[in-house]
C-alpha positions in Angstrom: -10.9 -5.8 -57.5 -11.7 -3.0 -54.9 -15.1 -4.8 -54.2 -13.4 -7.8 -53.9 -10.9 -6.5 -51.2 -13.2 -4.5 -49.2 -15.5 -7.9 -49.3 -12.9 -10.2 -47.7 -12.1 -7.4 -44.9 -15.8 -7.5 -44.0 -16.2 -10.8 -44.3 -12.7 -11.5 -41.8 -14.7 -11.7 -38.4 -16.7 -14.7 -40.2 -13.9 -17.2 -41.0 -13.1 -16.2 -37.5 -16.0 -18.1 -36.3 -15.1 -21.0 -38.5 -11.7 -21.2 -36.7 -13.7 -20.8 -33.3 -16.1 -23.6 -34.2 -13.2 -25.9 -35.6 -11.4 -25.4 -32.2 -13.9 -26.4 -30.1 -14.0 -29.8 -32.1 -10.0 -29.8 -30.8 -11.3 -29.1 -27.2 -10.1 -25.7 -27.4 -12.4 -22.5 -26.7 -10.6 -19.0 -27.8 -12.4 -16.2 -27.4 -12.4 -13.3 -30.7 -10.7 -10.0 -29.0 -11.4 -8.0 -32.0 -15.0 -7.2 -32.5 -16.5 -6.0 -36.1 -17.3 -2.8 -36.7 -20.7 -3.7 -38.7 -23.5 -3.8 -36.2 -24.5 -7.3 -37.6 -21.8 -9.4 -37.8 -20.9 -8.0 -34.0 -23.7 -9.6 -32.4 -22.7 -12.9 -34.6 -19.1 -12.9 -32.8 -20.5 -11.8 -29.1 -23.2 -14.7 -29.4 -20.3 -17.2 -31.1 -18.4 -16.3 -27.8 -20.9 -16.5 -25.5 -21.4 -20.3 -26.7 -17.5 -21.0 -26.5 -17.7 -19.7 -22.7 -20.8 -21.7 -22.1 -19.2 -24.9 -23.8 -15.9 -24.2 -21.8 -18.0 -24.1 -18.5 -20.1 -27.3 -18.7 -16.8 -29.5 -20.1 -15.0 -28.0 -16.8 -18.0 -28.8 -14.9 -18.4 -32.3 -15.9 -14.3 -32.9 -15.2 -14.3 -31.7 -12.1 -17.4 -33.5 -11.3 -15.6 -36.5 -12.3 -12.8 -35.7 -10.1 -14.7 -35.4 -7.3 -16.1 -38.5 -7.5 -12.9 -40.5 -8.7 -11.7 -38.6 -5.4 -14.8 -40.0 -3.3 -14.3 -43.3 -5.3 -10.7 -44.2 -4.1 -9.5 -42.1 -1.2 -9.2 -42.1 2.5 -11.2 -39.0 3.4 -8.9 -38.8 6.8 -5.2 -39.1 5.3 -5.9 -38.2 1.2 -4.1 -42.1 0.8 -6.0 -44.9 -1.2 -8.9 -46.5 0.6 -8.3 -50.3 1.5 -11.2 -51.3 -1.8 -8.5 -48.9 -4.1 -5.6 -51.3 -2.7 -7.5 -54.3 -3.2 -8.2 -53.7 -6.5 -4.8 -52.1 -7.8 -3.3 -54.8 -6.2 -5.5 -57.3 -7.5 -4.6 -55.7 -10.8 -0.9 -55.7 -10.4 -1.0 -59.2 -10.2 -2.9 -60.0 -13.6 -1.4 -57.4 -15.6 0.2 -58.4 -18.3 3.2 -56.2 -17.2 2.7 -57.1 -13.7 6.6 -56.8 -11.8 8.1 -59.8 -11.6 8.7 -59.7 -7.5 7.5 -57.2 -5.1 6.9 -56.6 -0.8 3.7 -56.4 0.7 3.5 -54.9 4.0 0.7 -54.9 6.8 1.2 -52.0 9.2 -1.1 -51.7 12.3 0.3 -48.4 13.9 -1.6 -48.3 18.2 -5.0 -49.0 19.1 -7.1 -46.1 17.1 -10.8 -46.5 18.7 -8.5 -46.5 22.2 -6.9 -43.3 21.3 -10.1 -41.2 20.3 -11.9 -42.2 23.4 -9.6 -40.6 25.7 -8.0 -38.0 23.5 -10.6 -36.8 21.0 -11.5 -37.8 17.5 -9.1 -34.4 15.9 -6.2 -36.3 17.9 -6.7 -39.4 16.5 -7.1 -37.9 12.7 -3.8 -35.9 13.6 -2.1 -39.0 14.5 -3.4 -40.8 11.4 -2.0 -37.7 9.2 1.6 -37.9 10.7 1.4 -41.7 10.3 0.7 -41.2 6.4 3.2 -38.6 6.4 6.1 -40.5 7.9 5.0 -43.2 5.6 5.2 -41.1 2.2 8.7 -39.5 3.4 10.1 -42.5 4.1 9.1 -44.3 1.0 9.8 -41.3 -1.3 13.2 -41.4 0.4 14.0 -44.9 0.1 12.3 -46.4 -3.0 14.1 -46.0 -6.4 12.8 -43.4 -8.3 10.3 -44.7 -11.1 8.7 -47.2 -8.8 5.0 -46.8 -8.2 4.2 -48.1 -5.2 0.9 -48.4 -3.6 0.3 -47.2 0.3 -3.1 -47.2 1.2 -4.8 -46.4 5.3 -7.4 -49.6 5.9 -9.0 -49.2 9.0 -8.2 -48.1 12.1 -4.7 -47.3 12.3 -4.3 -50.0 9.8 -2.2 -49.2 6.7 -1.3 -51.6 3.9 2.0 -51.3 1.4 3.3 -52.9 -1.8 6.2 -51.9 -3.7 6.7 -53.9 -7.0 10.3 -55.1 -8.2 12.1 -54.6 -5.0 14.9 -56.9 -3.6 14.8 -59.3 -0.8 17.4 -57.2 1.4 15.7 -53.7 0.3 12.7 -55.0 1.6 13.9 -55.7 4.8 15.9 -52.9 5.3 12.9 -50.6 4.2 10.5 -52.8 7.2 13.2 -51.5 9.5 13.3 -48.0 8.4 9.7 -47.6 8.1 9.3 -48.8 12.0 12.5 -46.6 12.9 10.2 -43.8 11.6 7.1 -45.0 12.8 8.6 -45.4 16.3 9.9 -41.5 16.4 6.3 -40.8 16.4 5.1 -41.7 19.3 6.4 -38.4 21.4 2.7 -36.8 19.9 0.9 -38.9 22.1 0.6 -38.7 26.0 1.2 -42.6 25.8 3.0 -45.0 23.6 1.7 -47.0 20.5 2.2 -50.1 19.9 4.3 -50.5 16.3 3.4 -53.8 14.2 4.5 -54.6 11.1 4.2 -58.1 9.1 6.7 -58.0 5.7 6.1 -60.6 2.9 8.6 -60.9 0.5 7.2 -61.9 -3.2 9.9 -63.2 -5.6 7.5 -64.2 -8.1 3.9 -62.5 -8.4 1.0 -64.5 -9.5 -2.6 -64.7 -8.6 -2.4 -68.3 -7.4 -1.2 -67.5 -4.3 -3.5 -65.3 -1.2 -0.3 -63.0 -0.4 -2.8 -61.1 1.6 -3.7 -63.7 3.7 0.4 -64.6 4.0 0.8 -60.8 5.1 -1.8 -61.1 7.8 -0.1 -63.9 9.7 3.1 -61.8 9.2 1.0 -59.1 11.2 0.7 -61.9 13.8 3.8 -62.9 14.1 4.7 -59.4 14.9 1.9 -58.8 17.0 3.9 -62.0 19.2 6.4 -59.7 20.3 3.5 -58.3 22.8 5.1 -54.1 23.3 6.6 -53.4 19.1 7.9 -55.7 16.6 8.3 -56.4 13.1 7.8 -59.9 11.2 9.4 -60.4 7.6 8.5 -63.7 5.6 9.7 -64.6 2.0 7.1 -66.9 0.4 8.6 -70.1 -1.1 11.9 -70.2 0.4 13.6 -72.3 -2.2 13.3 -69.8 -5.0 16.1 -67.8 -5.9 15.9 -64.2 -6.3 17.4 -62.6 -9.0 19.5 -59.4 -7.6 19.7 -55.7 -9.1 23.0 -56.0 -10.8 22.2 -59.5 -11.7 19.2 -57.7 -13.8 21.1 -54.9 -15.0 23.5 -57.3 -16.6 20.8 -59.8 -18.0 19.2 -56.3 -19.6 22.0 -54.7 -21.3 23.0 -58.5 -22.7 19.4 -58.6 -24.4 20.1 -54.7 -25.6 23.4 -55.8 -27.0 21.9 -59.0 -28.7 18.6 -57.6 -29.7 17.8 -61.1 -27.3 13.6 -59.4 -27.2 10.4 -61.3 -29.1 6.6 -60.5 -29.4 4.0 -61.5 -28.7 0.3 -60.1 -29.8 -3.0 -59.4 -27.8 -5.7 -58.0 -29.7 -7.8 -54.8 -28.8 -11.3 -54.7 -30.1 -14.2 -52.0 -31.3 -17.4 -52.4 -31.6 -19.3 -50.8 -34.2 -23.0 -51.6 -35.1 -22.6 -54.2 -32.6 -20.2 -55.6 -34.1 -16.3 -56.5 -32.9 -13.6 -55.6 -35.4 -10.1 -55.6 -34.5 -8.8 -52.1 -33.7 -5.4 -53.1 -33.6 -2.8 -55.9 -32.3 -0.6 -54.4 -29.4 2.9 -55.3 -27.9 3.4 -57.5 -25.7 7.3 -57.9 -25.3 9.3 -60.9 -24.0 13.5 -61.2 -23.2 14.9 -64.2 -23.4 18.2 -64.5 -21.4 20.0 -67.7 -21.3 17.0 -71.0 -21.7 14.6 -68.4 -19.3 11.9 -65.8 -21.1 11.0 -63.0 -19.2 7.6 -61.1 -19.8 7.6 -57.0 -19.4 7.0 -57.2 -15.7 9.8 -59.2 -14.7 12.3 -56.8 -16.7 10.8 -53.5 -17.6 10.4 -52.4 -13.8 14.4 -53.3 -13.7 15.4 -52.0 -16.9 13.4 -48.4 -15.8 15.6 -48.8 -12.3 18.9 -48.2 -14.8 17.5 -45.8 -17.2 17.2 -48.8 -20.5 14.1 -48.0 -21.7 15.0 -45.8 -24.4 17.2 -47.9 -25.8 14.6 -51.1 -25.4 11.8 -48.8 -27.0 14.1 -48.5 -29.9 14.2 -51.9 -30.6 10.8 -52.5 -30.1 9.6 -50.1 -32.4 12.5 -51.0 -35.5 11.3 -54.5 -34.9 7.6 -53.7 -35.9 7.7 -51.4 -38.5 10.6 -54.6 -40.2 7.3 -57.0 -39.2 5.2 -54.4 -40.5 6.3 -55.1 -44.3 4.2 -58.1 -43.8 1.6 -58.0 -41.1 -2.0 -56.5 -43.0 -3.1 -55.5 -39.3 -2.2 -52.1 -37.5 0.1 -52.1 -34.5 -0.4 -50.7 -31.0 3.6 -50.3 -29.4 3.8 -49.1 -25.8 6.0 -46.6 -24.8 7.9 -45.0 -21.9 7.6 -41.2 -20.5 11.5 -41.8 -20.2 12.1 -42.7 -23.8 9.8 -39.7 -25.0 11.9 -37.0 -22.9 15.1 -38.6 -24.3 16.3 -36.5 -27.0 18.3 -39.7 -29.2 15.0 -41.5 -28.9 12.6 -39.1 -30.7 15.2 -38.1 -33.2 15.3 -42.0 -34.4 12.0 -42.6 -34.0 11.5 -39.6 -35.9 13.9 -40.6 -38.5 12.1 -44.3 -38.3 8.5 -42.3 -39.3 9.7 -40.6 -42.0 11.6 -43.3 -43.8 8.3 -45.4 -43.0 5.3 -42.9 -44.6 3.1 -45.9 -45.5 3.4 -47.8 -42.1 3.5 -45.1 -39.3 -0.3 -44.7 -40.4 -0.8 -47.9 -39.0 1.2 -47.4 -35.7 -0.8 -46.3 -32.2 2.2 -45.2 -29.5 0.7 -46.1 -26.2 1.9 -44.0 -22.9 0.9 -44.2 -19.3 -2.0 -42.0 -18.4 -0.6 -41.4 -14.8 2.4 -39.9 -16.9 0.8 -36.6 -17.8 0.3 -35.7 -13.8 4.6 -34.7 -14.1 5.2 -34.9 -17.8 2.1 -33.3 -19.6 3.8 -31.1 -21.7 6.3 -34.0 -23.1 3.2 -36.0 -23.9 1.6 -33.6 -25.9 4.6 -32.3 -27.5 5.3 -36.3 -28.4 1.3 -37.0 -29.4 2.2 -33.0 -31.8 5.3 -34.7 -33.5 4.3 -38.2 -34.3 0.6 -36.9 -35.9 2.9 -35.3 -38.0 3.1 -38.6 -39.9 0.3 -39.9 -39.5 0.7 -42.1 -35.9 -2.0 -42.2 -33.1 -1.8 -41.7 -29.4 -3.3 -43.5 -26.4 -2.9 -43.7 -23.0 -3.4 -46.9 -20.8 -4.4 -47.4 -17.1 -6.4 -44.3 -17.1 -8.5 -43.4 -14.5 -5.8 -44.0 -12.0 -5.1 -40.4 -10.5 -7.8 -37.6 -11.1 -5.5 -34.7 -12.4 -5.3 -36.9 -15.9 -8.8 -35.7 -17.0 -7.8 -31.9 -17.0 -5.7 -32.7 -20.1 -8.3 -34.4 -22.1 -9.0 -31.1 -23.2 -5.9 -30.0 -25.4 -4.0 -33.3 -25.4 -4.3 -34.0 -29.1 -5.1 -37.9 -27.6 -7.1 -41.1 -29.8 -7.9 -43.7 -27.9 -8.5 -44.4 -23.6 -8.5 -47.0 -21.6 -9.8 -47.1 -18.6 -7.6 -48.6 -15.6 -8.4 -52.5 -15.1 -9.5 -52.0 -11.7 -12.6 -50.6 -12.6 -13.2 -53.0 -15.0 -13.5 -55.3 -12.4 -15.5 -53.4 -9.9 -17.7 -52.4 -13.1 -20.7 -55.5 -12.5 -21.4 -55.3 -9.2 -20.4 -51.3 -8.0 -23.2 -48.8 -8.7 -20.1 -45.8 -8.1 -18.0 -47.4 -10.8 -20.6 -47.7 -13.3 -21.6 -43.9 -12.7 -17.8 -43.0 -12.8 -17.2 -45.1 -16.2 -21.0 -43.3 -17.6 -19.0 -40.2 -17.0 -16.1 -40.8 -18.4 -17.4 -42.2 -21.6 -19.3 -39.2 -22.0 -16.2 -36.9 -21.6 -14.6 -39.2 -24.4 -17.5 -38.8 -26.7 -17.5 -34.9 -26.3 -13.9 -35.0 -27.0 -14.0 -37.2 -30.2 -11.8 -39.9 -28.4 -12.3 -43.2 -28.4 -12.7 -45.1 -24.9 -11.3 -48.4 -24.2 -11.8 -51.1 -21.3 -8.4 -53.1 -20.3 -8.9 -56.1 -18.7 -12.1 -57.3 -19.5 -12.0 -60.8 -18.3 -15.4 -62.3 -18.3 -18.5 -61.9 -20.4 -20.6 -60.2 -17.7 -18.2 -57.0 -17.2 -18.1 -57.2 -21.3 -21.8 -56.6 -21.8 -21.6 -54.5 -19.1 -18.9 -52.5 -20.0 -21.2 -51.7 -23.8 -24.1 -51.1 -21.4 -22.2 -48.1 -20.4 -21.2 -47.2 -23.9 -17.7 -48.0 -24.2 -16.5 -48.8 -27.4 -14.0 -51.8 -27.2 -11.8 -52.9 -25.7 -8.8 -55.5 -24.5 -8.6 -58.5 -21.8 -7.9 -62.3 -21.6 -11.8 -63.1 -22.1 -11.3 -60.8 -25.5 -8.0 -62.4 -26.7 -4.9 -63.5 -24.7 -1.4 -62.8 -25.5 0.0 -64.6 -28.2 2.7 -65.4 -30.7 0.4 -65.4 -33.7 -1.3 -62.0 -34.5 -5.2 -61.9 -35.0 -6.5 -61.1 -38.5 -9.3 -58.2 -38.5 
């Protein structure tokens, strides 16, 4: 019994190494403090740490290298906003997503003559003055735009700058043209002469790729650009449509909340093993009805964030599957909110909701925004803790988006990516995007998680997309939305 005791104390340091070889598998990399006694099994641990600190330092490597070029990718190297092929493509993307806002502004800004300005005054005056521009923009937006609302601001060329702001009403959108020129205008002291303000406002009550809003916004610009010294231009495409206002969608929300008035429908997400698709899972796509109308996510969801519903909508949405669970065979992917997962009702009903449901929350992926853990990480992974608790999966969509999400790949407890659609698109014919997407799948792989494409729309970024090594994914060429859930 002695032997036995004295046996399992010397043998301590080496079930030690077990739990150090089992974290990194988790992503983690603890270091052993305590070292043996026994000249032996010391040098095991000091070389077991050694590798943890050498497999620490190439993951961080290889994130920050990714980083970097994400950075490189989709920034403006003068004023740290988007670059105009970033815009073009989130933009691009906001208008095919299947929870693209239902209405939205686009604004061209062309802010003095830049090429003028760094011929007489210097190229540092010229990058100041592009600076303060973004500045005034970013303070003025973050001031005026309800909280929630991702906008997108990006600098194009020149003095050039581009804006969109999704589910915004006609009169915010022209009272935020004004106040953005008011801001722009107080500018102008920096300089030794004054710069000529423009601005063209286009007002999009319903979103939709038929339409080249882009081209609508540039004769805005024009129009402006009529006034000769400073002027602004707003223009609300297709006149006859009625807007529906704020309140008007706070109502038609909390109606549907009260009446359970929400349906699904199903687009499926793919894997490929072997070469081979198999279904992965169905995921949510939710509907309203209100009145005769139906309203997908985008028209409500932006609106329904705008008065704090989304817990209660998330609710629904997930008692509804696990009833239509009873009798689907297939497993469920149900998107969630970063509100609804800081709200403390939600979690306790959903928690209730897993535990009365042991046989189907195995079969339930809850799917978060990746740009959520860049101000809510630590709700994320305590939410991705609780609901692997019985059983559940976590992913997290649109990733790719801002660089400081791939820092948490390597604690967040996380099962599935997938990678931002407007890569996807830029995937065929970008060398930078392919290298970016290399990378990324090979941080996934090290990480045991499984990495996704959204968006996949034609065959060519499909084969290229498992070119690169991703293992499945989503996208109207794979499956469109639809009332009747796909069979595995």
């Amino acid at each position: 019994m002695l032997l036995g005791a004295s046996l399992k104390f010397v043998l301590r340091p080496l079930r030690q190494v077990e739990k150090q070889a089992d974290a990194i598998c988790r992503r983690e990399f603890p270091i052993q403090e305590a070292l043996p006694n026994i000249p032996e099994l010391r040098n095991v641990v000091l070389a077991m740490n050694r590798m943890v600190e050498k497999v620490k330092g190439m993951f961080q490597h290889h994130i920050e290298l990714n980083d970097h070029l994400h950075h490189q990718l989709n920034t403006d190297a003068v004023t740290g906003l988007s670059n105009r092929q970033h815009f073009d493509q989130c933009f691009k993307a906001a208008l095919t997503v299947e929870r693209a806002a239902a209405c939205g502004a686009l604004m061209l800004i062309r802010a003095g003559d830049l090429q003028a300005m760094n011929v007489k005054q210097g190229r540092q005056q010229g990058d100041d003055y592009l600076c303060g521009i973004a500045e005034s923009l970013q303070e003025t937006l973050d001031e005026n735009v309800s909280e929630g609302t991702h906008y997108l601001l990006s600098r194009h060329s020149g003095a050039d700058f581009a804006l969109f702001v999704p589910t915004i009403s006609e009169y915010e959108s022209q009272d935020l043209m004004d106040k953005i020129y008011s801001a722009l205008q107080e500018l102008e002291w920096q300089l030794d002469e004054m710069q000529a303000i423009f601005i063209g406002a286009l007002y999009m009550p319903t979103l939709s790729t038929e339409t080249n809003f882009m081209a609508l916004a540039d004769g805005a610009l024009s129009q402006a650009q009529n006034e000769r010294v400073s002027g602004c231009f707003w223009h609300k495409v297709g006149k006859s449509e009625v807007s529906i206002s704020a309140h008007e969608w706070s109502s038609m929300i909390q109606q549907a909340i009260k009446e359970n008035d929400f349906f699904f429908y199903f687009q499926p997400v793919w894997e490929v093993i072997h070469g081979e698709r198999h279904l992965l899972f169905n995921e949510i796509m939710i509907r309203m009805r209100a009145g005769e109308k139906e309203y997908a996510a985008g028209a409500f969801m932006p609106m329904a964030t705008r008065f704090h519903l989304l817990p209660q909508i998330d609710t629904l949405v997930i008692e509804g599957v696990l009833d239509g669970l009873q009798v689907l065979p297939e497993n469920i992917c149900i998107n969630c909110s970063i509100a609804s997962i800081q709200d403390e009702e939600f979690i306790s009903r959903l928690k209730s909701m897993l535990e009365n449901n042991p046989l189907l929350a195995p079969r339930l992926t809850f799917e978060l925004p990746a740009n959520g853990l860049s101000f809510s990480g630590d709700a994320i992974r305590d939410f991705a803790l609780m609901i692997k608790q019985y059983g559940a999966k976590l992913s997290l969509h649109h990733f790719g988006r801002g660089s400081s999400e791939f820092a948490y790949l390597q604690t967040l407890p996380v099962d599935c990516l997938k990678i931002d659609r407007h890569f996807i698109q830029r995937v065929v014919t970008d060398a930078d995007t392919r290298f970016f997407v290399r990378s990324l799948v090979a941080i996934a792989n090290s990480c045991d998680i499984k990495i996704l494409a959204e968006g996949v729309e034609t065959e060519q970024q499909w084969q290229a997309l498992m070119d690169l090594g991703i293992q499945g994914g989503q996208g109207y060429w794979l499956g469109k939305p639809s009332l009747e859930h796909i069979i595995g």
